[in-house]
C-alpha positions in Angstrom: 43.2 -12.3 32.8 44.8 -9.9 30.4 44.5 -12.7 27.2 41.0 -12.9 28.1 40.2 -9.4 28.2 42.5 -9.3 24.9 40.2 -12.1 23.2 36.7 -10.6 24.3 38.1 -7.3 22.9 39.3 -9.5 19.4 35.3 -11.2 19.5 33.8 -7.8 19.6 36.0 -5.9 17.2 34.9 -8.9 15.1 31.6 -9.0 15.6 31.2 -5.2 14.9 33.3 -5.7 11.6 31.1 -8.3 10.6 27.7 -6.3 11.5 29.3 -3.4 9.4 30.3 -5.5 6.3 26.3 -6.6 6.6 25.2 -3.2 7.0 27.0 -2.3 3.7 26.2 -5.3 1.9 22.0 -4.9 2.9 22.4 -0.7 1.7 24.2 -1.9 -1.9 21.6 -5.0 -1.9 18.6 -2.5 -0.8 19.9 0.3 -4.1 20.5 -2.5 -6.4 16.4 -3.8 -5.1 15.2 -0.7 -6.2 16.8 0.2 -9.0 15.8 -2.8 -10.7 12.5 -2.2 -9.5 12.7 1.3 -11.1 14.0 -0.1 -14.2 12.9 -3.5 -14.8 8.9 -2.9 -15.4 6.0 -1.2 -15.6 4.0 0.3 -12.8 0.6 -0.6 -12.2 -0.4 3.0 -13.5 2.1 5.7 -14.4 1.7 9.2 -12.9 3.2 12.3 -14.6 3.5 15.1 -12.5 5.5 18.8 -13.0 7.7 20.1 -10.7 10.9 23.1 -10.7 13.9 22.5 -11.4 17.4 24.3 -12.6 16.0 23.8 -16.2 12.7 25.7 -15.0 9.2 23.3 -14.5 9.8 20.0 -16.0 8.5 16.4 -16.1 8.8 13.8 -13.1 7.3 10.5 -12.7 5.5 10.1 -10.1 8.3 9.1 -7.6 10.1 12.5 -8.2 12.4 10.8 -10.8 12.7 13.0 -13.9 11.7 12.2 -17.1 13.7 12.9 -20.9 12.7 12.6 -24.2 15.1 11.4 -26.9 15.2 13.5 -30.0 15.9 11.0 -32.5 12.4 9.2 -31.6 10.0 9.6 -34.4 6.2 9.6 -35.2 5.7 8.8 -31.2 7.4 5.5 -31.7 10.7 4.8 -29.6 14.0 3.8 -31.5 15.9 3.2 -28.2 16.4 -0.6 -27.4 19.1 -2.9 -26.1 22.3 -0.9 -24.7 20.2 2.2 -25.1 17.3 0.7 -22.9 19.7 -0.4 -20.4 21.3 3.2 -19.8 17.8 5.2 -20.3 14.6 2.9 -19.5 12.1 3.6 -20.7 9.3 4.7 -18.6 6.4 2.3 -18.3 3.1 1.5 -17.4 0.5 -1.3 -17.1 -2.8 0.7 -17.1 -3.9 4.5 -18.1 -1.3 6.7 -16.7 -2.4 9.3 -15.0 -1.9 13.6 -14.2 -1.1 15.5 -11.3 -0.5 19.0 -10.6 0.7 21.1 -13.8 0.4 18.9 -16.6 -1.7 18.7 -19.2 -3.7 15.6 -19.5 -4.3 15.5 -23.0 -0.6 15.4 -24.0 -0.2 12.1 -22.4 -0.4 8.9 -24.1 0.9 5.4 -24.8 3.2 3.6 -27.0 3.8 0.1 -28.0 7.8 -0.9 -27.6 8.9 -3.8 -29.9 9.0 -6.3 -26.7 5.2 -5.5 -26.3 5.3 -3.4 -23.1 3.6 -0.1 -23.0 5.7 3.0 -22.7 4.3 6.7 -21.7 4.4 9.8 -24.2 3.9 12.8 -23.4 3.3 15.0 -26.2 3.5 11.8 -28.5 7.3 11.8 -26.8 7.9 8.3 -25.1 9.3 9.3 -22.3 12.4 7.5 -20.5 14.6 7.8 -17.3 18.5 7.5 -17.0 19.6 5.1 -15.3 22.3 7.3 -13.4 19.3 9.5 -12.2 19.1 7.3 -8.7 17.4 10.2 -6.7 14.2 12.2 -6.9 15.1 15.4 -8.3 18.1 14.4 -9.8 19.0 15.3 -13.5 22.5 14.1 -14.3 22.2 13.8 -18.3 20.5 17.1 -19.6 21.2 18.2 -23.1 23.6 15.3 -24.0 23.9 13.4 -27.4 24.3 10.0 -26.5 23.0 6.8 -28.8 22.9 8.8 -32.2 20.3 11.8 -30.1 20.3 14.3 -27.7 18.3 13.7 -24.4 16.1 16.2 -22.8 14.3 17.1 -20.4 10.5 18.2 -21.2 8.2 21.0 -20.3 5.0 20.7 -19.4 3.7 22.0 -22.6 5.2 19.2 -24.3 8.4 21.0 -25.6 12.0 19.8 -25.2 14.1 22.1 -22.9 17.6 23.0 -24.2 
């Protein structure tokens, strides 16, 4: 009687090991889903919108995932690619994209990348994410010099914040 009682409690301690291992592996398998959806392409039509932050109102996609510029972009054209695409993707779009609340239409635009896909500007600034950045609002790489540039945030008016 005890050994079964022993072996029942062994199946369930098991079986409740096993759901959790599951659990776990669906959550990693769930974040890795979206961040390569996040990543990997464009969105049928981007959407800029302006929100607060500690760095004052700044850019977010439309998702509440903020948006930087990279200084050493020039003329409105990007000169991030490769490793530098990988850890800051660039922020596309597949049609117009699109304003909300507190930003100024007529600052946004479009720019060809060298692999054909269209990225947002804003300001003539393509515009990119950081891969680290997993959660609206988040802003883990303000002000930092990384690929040969410093990476900002932007104002709504266009304007880098430092």
């Amino acid at each position: 009687m005890k050994r079964l009682a022993k072996i029942r409690l062994i199946g369930v301690s098991a079986l409740l090991a096993a759901l959790t291992v599951a659990g776990v592996g669906a959550a990693a398998a769930s974040t890795a889903q979206a961040t390569i959806a996040h990543t990997a392409g464009a969105t049928k039509a981007a959407t800029l919108t302006a929100h607060s932050s500690r760095y004052g109102r700044i850019l977010f996609d439309g998702r509440g995932r903020v948006l930087y510029l990279f200084a050493r972009d020039r003329g409105g054209r990007s000169s991030c690619s490769g490793a530098c695409a990988k850890a800051w993707p660039p922020f596309l779009t597949k049609g117009a994209p699109t304003t909300l609340s507190g930003v100024n239409a007529k600052l946004l635009g479009t720019t060809r990348r060298s692999n054909g896909t269209l990225q947002v500007t804003y300001a003539k600034h393509p515009l990119y994410y950081f891969k680290e950045d997993t959660k609206p609002g988040q802003i883990k790489c303000q002000n930092v010099s990384n690929f040969g540039g410093l990476w900002l945030v932007v104002a709504p008016g266009g304007k880098p914040v430092r």
